[in-house]
C-alpha positions as CSV (number, residue, x, y, z in Angstrom):
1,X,260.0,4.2,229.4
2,X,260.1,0.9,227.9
3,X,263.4,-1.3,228.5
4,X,264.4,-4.4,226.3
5,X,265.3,-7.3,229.3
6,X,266.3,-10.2,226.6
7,X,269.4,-9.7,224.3
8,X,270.2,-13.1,222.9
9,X,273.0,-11.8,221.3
10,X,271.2,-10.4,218.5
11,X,274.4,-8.1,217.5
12,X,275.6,-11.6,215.5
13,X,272.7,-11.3,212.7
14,X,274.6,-7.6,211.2
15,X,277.4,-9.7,210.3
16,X,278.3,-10.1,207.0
17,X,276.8,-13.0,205.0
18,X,278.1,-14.2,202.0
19,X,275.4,-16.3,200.3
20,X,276.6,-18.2,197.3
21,X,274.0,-19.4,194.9
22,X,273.7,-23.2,194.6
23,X,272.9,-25.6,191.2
24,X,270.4,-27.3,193.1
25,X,270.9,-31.3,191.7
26,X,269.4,-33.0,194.5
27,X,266.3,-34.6,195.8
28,X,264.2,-31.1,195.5
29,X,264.1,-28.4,195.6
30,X,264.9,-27.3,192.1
31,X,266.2,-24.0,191.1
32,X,263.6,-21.8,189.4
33,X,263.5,-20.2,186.2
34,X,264.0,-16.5,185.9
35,X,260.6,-16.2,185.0
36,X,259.2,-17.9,188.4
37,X,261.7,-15.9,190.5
38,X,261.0,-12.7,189.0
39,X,257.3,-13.2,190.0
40,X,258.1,-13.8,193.7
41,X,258.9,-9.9,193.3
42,X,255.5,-8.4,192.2
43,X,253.9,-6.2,194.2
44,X,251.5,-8.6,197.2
45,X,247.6,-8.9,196.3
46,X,245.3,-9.0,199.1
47,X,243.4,-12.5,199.4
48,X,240.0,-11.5,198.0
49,X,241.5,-9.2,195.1
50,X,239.8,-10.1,191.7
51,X,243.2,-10.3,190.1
52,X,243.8,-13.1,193.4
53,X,241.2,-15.2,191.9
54,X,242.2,-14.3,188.1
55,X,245.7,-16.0,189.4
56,X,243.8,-19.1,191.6
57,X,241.8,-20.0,188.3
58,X,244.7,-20.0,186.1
59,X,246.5,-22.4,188.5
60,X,243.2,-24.5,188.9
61,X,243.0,-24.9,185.1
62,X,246.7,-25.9,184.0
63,X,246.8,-28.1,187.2
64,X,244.2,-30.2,185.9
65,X,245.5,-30.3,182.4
66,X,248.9,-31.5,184.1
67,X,247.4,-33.5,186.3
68,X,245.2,-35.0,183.2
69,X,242.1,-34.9,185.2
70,X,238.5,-33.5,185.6
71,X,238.2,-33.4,189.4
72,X,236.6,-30.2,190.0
73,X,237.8,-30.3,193.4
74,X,241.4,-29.5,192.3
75,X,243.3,-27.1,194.0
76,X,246.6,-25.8,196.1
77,X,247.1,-25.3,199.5
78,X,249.8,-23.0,201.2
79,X,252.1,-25.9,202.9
80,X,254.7,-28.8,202.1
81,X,253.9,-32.1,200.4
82,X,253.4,-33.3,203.9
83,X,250.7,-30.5,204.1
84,X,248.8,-32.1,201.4
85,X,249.2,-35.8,202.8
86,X,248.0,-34.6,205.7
87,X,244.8,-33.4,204.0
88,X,243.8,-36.5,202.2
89,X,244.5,-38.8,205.2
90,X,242.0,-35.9,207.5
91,X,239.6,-35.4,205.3
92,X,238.8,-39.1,203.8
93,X,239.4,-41.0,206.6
94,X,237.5,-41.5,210.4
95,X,239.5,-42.2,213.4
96,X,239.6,-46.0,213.8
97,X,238.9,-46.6,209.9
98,X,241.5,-49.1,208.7
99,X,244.1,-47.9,205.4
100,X,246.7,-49.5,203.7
101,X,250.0,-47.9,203.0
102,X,252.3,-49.2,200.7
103,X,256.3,-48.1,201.8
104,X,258.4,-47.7,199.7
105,X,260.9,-45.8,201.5
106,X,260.6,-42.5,204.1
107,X,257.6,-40.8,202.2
108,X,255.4,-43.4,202.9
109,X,256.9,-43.8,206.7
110,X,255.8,-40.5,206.9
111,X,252.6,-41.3,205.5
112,X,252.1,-43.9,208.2
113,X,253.2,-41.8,211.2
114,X,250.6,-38.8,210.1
115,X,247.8,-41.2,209.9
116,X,248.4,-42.8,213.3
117,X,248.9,-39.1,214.9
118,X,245.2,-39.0,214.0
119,X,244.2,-42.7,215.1
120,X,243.9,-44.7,212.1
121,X,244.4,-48.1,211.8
122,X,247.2,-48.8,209.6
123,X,248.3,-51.6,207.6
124,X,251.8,-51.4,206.7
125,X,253.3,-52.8,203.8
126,X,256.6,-53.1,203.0
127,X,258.9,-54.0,199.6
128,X,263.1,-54.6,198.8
129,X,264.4,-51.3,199.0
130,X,264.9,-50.2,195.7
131,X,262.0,-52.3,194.5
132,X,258.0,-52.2,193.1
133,X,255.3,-53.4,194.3
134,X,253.2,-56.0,192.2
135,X,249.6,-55.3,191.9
136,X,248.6,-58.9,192.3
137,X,250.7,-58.9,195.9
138,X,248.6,-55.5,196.7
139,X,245.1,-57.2,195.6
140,X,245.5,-59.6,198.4
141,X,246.4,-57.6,201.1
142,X,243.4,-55.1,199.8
143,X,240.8,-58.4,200.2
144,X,242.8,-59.4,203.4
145,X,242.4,-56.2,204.9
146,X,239.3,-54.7,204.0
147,X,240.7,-51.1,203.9
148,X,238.7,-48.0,202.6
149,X,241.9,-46.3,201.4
150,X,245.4,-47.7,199.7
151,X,247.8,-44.8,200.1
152,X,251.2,-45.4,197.5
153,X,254.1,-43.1,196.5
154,X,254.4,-43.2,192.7
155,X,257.8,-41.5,193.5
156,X,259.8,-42.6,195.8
157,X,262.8,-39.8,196.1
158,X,264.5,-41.9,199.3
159,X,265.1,-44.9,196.8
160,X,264.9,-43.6,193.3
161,X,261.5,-45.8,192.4
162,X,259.0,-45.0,190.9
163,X,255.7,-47.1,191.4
164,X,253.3,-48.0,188.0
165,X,249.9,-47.2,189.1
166,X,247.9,-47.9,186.0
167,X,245.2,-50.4,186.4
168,X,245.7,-50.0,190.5
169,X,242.9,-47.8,191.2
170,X,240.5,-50.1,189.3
171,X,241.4,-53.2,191.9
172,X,241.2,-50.6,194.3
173,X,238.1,-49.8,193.3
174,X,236.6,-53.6,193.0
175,X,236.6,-53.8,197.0
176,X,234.8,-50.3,197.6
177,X,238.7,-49.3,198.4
178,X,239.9,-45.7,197.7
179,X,243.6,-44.9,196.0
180,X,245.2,-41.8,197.3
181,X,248.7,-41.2,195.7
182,X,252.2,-39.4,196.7
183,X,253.3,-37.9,193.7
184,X,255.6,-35.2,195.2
185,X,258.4,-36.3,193.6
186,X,257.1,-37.4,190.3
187,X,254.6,-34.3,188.8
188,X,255.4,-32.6,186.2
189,X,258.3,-34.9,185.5
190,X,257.0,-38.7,185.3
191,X,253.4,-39.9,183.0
192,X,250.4,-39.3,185.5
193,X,247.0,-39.6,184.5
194,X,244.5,-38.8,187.5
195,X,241.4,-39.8,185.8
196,X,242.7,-42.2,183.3
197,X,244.0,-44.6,186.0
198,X,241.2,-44.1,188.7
199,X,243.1,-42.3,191.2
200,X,241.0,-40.6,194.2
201,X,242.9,-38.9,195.7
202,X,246.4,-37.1,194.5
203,X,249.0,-35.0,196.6
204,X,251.9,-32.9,194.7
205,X,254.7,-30.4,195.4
206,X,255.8,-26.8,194.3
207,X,259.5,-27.0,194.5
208,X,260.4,-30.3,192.5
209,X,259.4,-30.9,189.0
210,X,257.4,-27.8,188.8
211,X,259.8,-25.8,189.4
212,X,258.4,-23.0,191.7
213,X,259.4,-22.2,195.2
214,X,258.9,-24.2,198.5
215,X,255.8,-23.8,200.5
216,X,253.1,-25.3,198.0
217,X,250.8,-28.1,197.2
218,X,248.6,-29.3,194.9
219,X,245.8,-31.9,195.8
220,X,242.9,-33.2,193.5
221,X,240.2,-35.6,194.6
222,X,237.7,-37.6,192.3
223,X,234.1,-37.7,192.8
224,X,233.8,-40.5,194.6
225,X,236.1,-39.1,197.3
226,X,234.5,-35.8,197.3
227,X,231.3,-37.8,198.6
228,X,233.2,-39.6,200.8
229,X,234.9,-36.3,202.3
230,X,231.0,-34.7,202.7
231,X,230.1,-38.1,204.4
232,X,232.7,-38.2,206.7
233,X,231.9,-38.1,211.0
234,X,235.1,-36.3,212.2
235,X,235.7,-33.0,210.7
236,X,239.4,-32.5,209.4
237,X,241.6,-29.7,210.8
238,X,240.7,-26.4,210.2
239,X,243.4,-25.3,208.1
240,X,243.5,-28.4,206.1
241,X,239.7,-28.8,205.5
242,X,239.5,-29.5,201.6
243,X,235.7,-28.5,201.7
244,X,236.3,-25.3,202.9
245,X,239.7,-24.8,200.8
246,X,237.5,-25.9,197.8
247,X,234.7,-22.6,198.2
248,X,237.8,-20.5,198.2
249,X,238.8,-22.1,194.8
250,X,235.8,-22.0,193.3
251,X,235.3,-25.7,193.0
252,X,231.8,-25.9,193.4
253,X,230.4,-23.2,191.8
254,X,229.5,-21.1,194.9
255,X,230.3,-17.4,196.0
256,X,233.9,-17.9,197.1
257,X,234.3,-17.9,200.9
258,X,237.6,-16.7,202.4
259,X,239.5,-19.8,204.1
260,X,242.7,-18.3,205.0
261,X,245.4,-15.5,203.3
262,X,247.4,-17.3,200.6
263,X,251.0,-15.8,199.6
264,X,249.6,-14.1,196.4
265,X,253.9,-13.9,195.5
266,X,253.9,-17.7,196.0
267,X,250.4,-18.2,194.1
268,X,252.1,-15.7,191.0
269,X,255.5,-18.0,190.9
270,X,253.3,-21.3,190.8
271,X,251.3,-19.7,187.8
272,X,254.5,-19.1,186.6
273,X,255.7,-22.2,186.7
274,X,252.9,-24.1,185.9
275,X,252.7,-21.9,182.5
276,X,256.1,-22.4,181.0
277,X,255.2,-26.1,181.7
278,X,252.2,-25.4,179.4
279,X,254.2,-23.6,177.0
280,X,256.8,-26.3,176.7
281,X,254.0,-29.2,176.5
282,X,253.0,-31.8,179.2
283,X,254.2,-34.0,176.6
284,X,257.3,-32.7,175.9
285,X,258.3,-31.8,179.7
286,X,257.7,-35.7,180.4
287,X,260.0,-36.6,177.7
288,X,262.7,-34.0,178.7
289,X,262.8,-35.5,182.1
290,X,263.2,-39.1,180.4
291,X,266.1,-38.3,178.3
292,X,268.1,-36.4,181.2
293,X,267.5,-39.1,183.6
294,X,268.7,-41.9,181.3
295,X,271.6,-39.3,180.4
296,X,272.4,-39.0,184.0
297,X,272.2,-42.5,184.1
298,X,274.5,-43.5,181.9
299,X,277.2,-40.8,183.7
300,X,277.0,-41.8,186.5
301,X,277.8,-45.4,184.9
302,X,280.8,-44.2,183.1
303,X,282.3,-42.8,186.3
304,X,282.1,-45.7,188.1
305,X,279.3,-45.4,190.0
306,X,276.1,-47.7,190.9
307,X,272.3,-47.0,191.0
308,X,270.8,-48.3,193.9
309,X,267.6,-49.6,192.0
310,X,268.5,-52.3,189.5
311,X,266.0,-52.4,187.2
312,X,265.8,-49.3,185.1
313,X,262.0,-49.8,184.8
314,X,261.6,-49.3,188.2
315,X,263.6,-45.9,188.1
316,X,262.3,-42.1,188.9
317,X,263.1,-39.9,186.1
318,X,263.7,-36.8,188.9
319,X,265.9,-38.7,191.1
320,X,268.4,-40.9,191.8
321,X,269.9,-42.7,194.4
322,X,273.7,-43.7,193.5
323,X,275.3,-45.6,195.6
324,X,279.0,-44.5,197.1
325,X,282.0,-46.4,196.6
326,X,283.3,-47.9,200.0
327,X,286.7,-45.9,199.7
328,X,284.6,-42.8,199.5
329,X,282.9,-40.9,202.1
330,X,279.8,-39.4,201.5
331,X,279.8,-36.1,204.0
332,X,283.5,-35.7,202.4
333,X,282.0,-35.7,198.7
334,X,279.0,-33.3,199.1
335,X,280.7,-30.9,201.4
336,X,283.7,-31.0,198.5
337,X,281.4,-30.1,195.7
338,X,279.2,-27.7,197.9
339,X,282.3,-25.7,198.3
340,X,284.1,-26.0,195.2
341,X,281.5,-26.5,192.4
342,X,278.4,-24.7,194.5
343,X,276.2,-27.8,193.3
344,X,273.9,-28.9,195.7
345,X,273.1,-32.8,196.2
346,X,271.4,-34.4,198.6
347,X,272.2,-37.2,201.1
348,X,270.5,-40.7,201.5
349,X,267.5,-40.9,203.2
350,X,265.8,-44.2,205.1
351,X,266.8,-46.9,202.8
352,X,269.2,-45.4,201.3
353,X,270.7,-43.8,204.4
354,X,274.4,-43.8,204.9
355,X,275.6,-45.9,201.6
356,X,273.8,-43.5,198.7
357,X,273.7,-39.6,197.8
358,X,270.7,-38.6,195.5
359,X,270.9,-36.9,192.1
360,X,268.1,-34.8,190.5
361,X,267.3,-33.7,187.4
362,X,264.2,-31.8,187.8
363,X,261.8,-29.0,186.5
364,X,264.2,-25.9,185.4
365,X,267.8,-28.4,186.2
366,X,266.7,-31.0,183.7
367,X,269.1,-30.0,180.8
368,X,272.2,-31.6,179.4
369,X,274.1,-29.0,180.3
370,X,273.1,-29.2,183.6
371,X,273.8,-32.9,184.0
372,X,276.8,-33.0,182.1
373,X,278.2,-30.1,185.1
374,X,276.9,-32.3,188.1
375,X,278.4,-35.3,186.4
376,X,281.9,-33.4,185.6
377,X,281.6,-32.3,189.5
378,X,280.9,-35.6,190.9
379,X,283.6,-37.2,189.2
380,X,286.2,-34.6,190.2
381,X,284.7,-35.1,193.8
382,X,285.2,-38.5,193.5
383,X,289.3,-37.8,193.0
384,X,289.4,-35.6,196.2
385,X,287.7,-38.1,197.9
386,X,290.8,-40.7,197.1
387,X,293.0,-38.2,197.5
388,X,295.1,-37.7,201.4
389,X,292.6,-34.5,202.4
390,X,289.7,-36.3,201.3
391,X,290.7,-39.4,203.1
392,X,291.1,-37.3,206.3
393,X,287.8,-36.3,205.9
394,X,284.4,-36.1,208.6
395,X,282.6,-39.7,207.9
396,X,279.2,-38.7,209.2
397,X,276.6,-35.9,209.5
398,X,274.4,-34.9,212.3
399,X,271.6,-33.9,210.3
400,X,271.4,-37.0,208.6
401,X,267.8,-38.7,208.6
402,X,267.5,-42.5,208.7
């Protein structure tokens, strides 16, 4: 007879939870649409089903149409954005090869720390929080430096920037120097053209802009990194090798070759996604984003708050970082319209740690209405914030990340 030894109190998981649905507004994720939820309910595929690979080449297809690229090694992986960082960095460069990274803010930290795990030289960079970088300052450091990869965030959620990149992979590619881009935060919401602007390599997110769940990525490499990635001495890690990942897609033309079991739910709500994108119109969706962002701008103006980056030029369209009045606290303000408004916005991350919260308007939030009810809520928060209870109020948060 078999007798459990280890309780750990597990009678505390039958209590009663009472989830209340948030208005996500913050740095990601975003709320999806009916449609993309209601596909995270159909019935699970097995991996090698022909309707798997009916779903895989739909994704493959609009992916490059929103991506505005080619690349016929374009495809999504099961893992965060930091999944897919992790894949260009292990499958493009060798252990001891020198990059560049251009930081703008915690992404490309992150960035850095994930390419020194696996011993590669980095060259760090580093701008004015809340600033660009200029493609002349970036030539230099490329002919300084000798790398064989520039890795940049074209959005920079921790400050709010977002990074031009046209006319960077061609300097890039005048010293025989690959561009790999972070653009998490910015696809489906912000002007990207893979081919267009000679980008190598590209890393994006599920659960921002798109609008689909957490727990997807999307990578697409040109041809000239896919030769690189077939020349390359160390093998990546198993679960990230892009090769491998690309038989499974059908990238190359092959029989398809079973890698690992993708969440076919997951795979259905990214089609989802993906094809009200379509429907709406790369186009249009980039527009939309535009017009709430500026909206959301000029809110937040008219309520008396600051946005951390100056220059509207320089802004992300799916976030922003707003700084907080010195008479308000921060932990005070989101806990207040947590609780009271159920809206959902996000802390301050690395630079803008401690003094900012961020705002989104992404994928399925980016409406009016939507940013007219974070704006009413934020401005409401602001009073409790002045008020005696609000005053009295925690001033800090464990979990915050700096």
């Amino acid at each position: 007879m078999w007798k459990l030894e280890v309780e750990n109190g597990i009678e505390s998981v039958f209590a009663k939870w009472n989830f209340q649905p948030q208005l996500l507004m913050g740095a990601g994720p975003s709320n999806c649409s009916p449609r993309t939820t209601n596909a995270l309910t159909m019935e699970i595929l097995s991996p090698v089903a022909l309707d798997m690979y009916k779903i895989m080449d739909d994704i493959q297809c609009m992916l490059k149409h929103t991506f505005q690229t080619k690349n016929r090694l374009t495809l999504a992986i099961q893992s965060s954005g930091h999944g897919a960082l992790e894949s260009i960095l292990t499958n493009l460069v060798n252990p001891g090869e020198k990059i560049i990274v251009a930081v703008g803010g915690v992404w490309g930290k992150r960035t850095v720390a994930i390419a020194q795990n696996y011993g590669i030289e980095v060259i760090t960079l580093s701008c004015t929080p809340g600033e660009i970088y200029n493609f002349k300052d970036l030539e230099k450091q490329i002919m300084k430096h000798k790398p064989v990869l520039l890795f940049i965030t074209h959005g920079e959620s921790s400050a709010g920037t977002c990074q031009p990149l046209d006319g960077l992979g061609k300097i890039c590619h005048k010293y025989n120097c690959l561009l790999a881009v972070d653009a998490v935060a910015s696809f489906g919401g912000v002007p990207l053209f893979i081919d267009k602007w000679e980008i190598d390599a590209v890393a994006a997110g599920s659960q921002k802009a798109i609008s689909a769940p957490p727990g997807m990525a999307f990578l697409s490499f040109s041809e000239r990194a896919e030769q690189l990635m077939r020349a390359k001495k160390v093998p990546p890690p198993f679960y990230f090798d892009v090769i491998a990942l690309g038989e499974t897609w059908n990238c190359f033309g092959n029989p398809r070759k079973y890698h690992y079991t993708y969440g076919s739910h997951l795979l259905m709500s990214v089609r989802e996604a993906l094809m009200q994108l379509i429907e709406e119109g790369v186009l249009e969706t980039w527009k939309r984003h535009e017009v709430c962002a500026k909206r959301l701008w000029n809110g937040l103006e008219q309520i008396g708050l600051e946005l951390f980056v100056e220059k509207e030029e320089n802004r992300l369209f799916t976030v922003a970082s707003v700084i907080v009045p010195k008479d308000v606290k921060w932990p005070v303000l989101l806990d207040y319209i947590s609780g009271k408004h159920h809206i959902d916005i996000s802390f301050g991350l690395g630079p803008t740690a401690h003094t900012c919260i961020r705002v989104g308007s992404m994928g399925y939030n980016a409406t009016y209405e939507k940013v007219d009810t974070v704006l009413k809520a934020l401005e409401d928060g602001l009073k409790y914030c002045r008020s005696e209870n609000g005053q009295n109020g925690p001033n800090s948060r464990s979990e915050v990340m700096e």
